[in-house]
NUGU-605693 format. One record per residue: residue in one letter; y, z negated, x of N, C-alpha, C, CB in turn. Coordinates in steps of 0.05 Angstrom, whole numbers, padded with zeros to 5 digits, always signed. Each point is the difference from the previous one (the first is absolute). Glycine has a CB too. Example, Ala and Ser with C-alpha at 12.3 -4.5 7.8 and 13.67 -1.06 7.14 Angstrom:
2
A-00114-00156+00264+00024+00000-00018+00024+00000+00018-00023-00025-00038 S+00044+00039+00031+00024-00001+00016+00022-00014-00015-00013+00043+00024 
//
This chain:
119
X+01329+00187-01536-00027+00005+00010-00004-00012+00028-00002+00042-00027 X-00032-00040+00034+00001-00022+00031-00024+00029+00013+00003-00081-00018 X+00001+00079+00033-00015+00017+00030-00017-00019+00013+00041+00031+00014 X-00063-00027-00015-00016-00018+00027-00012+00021+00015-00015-00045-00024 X+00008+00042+00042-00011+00012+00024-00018-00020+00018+00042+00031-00003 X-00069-00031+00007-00016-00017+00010-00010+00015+00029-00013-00022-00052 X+00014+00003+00064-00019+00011+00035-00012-00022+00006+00033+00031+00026 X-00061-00029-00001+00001-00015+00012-00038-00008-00007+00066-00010+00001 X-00077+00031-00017-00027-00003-00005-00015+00007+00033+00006+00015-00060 X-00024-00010+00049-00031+00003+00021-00025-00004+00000+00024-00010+00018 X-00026+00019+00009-00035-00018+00003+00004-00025+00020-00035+00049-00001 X+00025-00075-00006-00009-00024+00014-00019-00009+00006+00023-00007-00011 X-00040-00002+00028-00021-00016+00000+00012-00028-00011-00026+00027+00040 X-00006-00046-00057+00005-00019-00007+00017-00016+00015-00035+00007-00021 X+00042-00034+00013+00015-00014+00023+00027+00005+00011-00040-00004+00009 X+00048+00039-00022+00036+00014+00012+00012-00005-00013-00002+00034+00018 X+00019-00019-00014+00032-00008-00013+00007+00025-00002+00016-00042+00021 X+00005+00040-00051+00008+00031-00005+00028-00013-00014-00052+00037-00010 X+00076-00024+00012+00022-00014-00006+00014+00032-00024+00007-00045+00060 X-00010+00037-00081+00017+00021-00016+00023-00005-00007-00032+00011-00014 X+00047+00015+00005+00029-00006+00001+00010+00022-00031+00005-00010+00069 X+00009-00005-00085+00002+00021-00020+00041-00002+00005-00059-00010-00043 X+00061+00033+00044+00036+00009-00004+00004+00009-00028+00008+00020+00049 X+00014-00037-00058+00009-00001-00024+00030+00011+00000-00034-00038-00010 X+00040+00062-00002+00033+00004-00013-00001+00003-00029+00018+00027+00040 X+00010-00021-00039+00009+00004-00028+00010-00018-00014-00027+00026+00000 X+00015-00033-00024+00021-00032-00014-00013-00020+00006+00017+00015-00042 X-00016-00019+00069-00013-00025+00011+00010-00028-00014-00003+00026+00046 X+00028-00029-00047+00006-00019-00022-00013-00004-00025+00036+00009+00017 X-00056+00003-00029+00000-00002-00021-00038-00015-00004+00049+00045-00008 X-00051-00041+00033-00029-00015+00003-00008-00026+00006-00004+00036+00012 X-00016-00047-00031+00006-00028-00003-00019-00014+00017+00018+00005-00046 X-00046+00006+00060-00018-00008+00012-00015+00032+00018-00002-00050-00040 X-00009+00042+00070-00007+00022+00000-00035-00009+00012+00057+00030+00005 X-00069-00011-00013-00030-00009+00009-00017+00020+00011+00000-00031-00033 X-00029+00020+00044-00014+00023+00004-00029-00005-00015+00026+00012+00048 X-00037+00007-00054-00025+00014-00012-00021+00008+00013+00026+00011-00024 X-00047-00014+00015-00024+00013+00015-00017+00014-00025-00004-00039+00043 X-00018+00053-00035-00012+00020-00017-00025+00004+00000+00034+00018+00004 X-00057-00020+00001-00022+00007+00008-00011+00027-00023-00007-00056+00025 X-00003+00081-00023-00014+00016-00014-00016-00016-00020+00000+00033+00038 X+00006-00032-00069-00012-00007-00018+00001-00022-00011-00018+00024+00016 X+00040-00042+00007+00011-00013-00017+00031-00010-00004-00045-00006+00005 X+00058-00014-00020+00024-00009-00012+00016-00005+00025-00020-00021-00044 X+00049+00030+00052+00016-00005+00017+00005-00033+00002+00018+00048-00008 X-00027-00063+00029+00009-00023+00004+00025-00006+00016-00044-00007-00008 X+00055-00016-00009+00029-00014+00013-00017-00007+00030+00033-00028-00052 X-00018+00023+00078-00002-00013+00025+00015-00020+00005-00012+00035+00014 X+00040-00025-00012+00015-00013+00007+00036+00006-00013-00042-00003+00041 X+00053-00015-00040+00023+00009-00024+00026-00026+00015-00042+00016-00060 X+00068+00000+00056+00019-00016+00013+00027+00014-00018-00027-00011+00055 X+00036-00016-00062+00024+00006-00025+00031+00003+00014-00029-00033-00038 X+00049+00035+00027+00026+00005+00007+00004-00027+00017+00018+00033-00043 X-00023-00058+00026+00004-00023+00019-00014-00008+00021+00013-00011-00031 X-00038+00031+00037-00016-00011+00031-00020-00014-00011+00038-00008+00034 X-00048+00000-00053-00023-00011-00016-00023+00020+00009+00030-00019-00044 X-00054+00016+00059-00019+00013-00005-00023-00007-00010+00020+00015+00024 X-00039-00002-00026-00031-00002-00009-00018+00024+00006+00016-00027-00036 X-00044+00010+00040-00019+00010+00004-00026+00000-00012+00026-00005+00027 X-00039+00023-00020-00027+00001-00022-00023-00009+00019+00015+00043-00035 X-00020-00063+00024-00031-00022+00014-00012+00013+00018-00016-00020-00039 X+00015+00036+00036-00033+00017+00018+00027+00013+00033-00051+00035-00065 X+00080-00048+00064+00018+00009+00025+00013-00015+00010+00005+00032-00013 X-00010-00063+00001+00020-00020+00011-00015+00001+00026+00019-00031-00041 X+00006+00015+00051+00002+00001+00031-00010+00019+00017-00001-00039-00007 X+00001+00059+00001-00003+00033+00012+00013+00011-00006-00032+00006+00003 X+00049+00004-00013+00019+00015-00011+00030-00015-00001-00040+00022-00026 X+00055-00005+00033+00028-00009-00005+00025+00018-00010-00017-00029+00033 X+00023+00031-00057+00024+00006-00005+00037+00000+00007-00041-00007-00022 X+00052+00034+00028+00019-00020+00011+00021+00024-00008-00025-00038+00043 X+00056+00031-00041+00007+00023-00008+00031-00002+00021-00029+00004-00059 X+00043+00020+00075+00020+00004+00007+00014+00013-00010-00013-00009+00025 X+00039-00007-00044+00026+00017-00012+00010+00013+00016+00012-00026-00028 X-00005+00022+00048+00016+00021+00019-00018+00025+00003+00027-00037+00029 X-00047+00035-00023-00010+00031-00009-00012+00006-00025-00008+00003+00043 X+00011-00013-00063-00007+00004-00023-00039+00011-00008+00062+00012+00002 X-00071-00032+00006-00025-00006+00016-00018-00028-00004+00026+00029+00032 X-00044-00017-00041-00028-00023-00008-00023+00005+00016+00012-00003-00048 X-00021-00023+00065-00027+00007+00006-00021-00014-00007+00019+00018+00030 X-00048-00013-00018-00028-00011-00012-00006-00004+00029-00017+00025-00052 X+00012-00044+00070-00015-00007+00020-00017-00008-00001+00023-00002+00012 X-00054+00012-00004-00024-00005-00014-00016-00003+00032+00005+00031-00058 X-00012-00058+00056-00020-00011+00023-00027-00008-00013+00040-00019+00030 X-00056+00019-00006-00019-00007-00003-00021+00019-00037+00030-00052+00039 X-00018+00074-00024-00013+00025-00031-00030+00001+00013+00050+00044-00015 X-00057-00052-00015-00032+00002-00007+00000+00037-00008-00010-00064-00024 X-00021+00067+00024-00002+00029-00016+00006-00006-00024-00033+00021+00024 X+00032-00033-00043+00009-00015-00033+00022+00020+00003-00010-00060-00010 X+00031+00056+00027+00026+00006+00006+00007+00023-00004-00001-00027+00027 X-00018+00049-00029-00003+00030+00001+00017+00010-00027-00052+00000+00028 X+00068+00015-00033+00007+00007-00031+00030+00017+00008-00026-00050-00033 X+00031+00071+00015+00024+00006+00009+00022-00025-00016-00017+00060+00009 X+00042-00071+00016+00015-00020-00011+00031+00013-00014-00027-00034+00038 X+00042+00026-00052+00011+00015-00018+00027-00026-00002-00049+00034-00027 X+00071-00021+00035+00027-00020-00006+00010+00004-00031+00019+00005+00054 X-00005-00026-00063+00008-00002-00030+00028-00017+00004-00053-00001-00025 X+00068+00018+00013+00023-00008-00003+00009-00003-00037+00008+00024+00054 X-00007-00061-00051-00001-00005-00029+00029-00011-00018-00052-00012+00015 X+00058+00028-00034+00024-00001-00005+00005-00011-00026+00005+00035+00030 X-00001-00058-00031-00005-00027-00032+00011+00004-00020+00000-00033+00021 X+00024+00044-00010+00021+00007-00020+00014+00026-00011+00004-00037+00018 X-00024+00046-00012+00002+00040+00001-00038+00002-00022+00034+00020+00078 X-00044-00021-00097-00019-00009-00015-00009+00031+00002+00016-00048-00032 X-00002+00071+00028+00004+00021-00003-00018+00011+00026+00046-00006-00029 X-00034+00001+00048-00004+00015+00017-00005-00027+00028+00032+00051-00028 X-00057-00064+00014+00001-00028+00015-00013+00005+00040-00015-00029-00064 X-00014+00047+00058-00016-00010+00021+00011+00041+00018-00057-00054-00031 X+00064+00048+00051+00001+00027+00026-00028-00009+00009+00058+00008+00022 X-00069+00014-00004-00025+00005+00018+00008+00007+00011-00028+00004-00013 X+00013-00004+00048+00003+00010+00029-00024+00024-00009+00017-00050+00039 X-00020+00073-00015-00016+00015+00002-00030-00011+00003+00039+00024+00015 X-00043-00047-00008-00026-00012+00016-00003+00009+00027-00023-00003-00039 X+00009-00021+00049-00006+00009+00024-00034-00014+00008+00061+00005+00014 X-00073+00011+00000-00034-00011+00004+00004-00019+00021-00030+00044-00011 X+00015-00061+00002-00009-00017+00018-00029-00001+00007+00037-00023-00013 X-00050+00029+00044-00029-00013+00001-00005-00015+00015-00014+00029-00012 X-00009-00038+00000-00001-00034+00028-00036+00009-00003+00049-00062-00015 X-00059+00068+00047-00028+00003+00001-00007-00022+00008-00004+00043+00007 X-00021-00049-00005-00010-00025+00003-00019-00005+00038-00003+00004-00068 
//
């Protein structure tokens, strides 16, 4: 099994910066990519940003070059550095720890955490 633990939400005015941080234990080995999520009320959880065992990342159109994924093994630790947040930006964001080869018991969730960006 995997543990996430997310911090690092808020309130921003447009134009800030909010840097989230999700802590991951447990069978950390066994996770093959880890990413983050966003949510808005009413509708479908969207991918943001996503970074695999080899350092491969990606992003979802509406975050390039504002957003940055990044992850420290020594503290067993992923973050979302989010500049230049529009209100769009607003949604609670949600870490995913995705596990390829575990089919069973593939996708973990973080608690969420809110993010707001006023305008």
């Amino acid at each position: 099994q995997v543990q996430l633990v997310e911090s690092g939400g808020g309130l921003v005015q447009a134009g800030g910066s909010l840097r989230l941080s999700c802590a991951v234990s447990g069978n950390i080995f066994s996770i093959t990519a880890m990413g983050w999520y966003r949510q808005i009320p009413g509708k479908q959880r969207e991918l943001v940003a996503s970074i695999t065992s080899g350092g491969s990342t990606n992003y979802a159109d509406s975050v390039k070059g504002r957003f940055t994924i990044s992850r420290d093994n020594a503290k067993n630790t992923v973050y979302l550095q989010m500049d230049s947040l529009k209100p769009e930006d607003t949604a609670v964001y949600y870490c995913n720890a995705d596990r390829r080869y575990y089919p069973s018991e593939r996708d973990y969730w973080g608690q969420g955490t809110q993010v707001t960006v006023s305008s």
